[in-house]
C-alpha positions in Angstrom: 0.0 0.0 0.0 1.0 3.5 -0.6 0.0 7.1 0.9 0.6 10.4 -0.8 -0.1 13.4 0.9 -1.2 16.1 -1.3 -2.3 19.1 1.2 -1.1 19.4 4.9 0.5 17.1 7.2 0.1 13.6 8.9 2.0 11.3 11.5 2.3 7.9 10.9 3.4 5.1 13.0 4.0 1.5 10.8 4.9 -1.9 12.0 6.3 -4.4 10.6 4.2 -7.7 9.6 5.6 -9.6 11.9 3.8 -7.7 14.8 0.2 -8.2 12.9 -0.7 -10.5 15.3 -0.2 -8.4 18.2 -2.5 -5.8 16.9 -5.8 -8.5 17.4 -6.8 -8.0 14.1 -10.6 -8.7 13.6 -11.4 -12.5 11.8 -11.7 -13.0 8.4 -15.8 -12.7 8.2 -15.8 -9.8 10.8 -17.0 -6.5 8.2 -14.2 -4.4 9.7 -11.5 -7.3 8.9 -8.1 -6.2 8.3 -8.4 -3.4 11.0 -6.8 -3.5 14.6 -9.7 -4.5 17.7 -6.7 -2.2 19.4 -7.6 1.7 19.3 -4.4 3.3 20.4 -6.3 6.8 20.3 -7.5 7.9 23.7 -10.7 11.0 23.5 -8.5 14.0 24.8 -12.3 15.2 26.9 -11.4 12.1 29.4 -10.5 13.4 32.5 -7.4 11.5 34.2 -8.9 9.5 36.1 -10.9 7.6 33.3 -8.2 7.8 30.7 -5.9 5.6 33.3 -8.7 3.1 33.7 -9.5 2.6 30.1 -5.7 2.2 29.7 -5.9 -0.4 32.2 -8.8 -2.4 30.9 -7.0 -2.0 27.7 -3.7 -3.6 28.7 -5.8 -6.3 30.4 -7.7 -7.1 27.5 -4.2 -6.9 24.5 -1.8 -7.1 26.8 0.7 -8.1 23.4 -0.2 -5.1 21.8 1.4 -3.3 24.9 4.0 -5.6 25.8 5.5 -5.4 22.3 3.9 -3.5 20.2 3.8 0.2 21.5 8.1 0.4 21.6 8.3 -0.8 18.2 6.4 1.9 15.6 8.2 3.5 13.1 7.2 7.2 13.4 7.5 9.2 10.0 5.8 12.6 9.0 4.2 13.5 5.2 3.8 16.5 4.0 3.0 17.8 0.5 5.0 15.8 -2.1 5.5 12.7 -0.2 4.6 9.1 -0.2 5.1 6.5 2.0 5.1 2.8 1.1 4.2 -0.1 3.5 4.1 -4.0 2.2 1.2 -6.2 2.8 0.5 -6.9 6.4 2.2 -3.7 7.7 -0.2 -1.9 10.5 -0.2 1.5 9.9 -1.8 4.5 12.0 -2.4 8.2 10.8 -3.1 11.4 12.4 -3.5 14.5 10.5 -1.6 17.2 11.8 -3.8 20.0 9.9 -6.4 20.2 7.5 -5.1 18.1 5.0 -5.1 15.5 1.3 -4.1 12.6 1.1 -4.3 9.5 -1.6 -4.1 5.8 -1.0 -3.7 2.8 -2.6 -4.4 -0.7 -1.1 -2.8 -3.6 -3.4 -5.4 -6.6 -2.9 -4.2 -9.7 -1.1 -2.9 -12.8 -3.2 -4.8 -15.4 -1.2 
């Protein structure tokens, strides 16, 4: 898959495949297959106290996802011009930093 970013700016954060099972990816038949059960954004309107327990519950629930996972991201920014590549099974998480465009292209799986 590929992402160029055409207006603004985004943070990504890739892994390599061979964390893909750490991220608890939804089955096969699930309709949101391919993406992470794992949401490693937290609602900035949580007040402390609530952020800390839904971290906790979440570390309970994929505790590989923090044991391995978190230390491990590959942290790049895109702006205008650039494109970032990541091979099948790479997770990938984006966060635009402004207003921005981007395109993507998904290459289908072999199987």
């Amino acid at each position: 898959s590929f992402l160029a970013q055409v207006r603004g700016t985004k943070k990504m954060f890739l892994w390599q495949a061979n964390k893909l099972h750490d991220f608890y990816p939804y089955p096969r038949e699930h309709p949101m297959y391919r993406r992470s059960q794992v949401n490693p954004q937290l609602p900035s309107c949580m007040e402390e106290e609530s952020r800390s327990e839904l971290i906790h519950n979440m570390q309970e629930r994929f505790p590989r996802f923090f044991s391995s996972v978190v230390e491990e991201a590959v942290e790049v920014v895109i702006e205008p011009g650039d494109a970032v590549f990541f091979p099948a099974y790479w997770f990938h998480y984006t966060e635009s930093r402004d207003f921005s465009i981007s395109l993507g292209y998904r290459y289908l799986d072999a199987e």
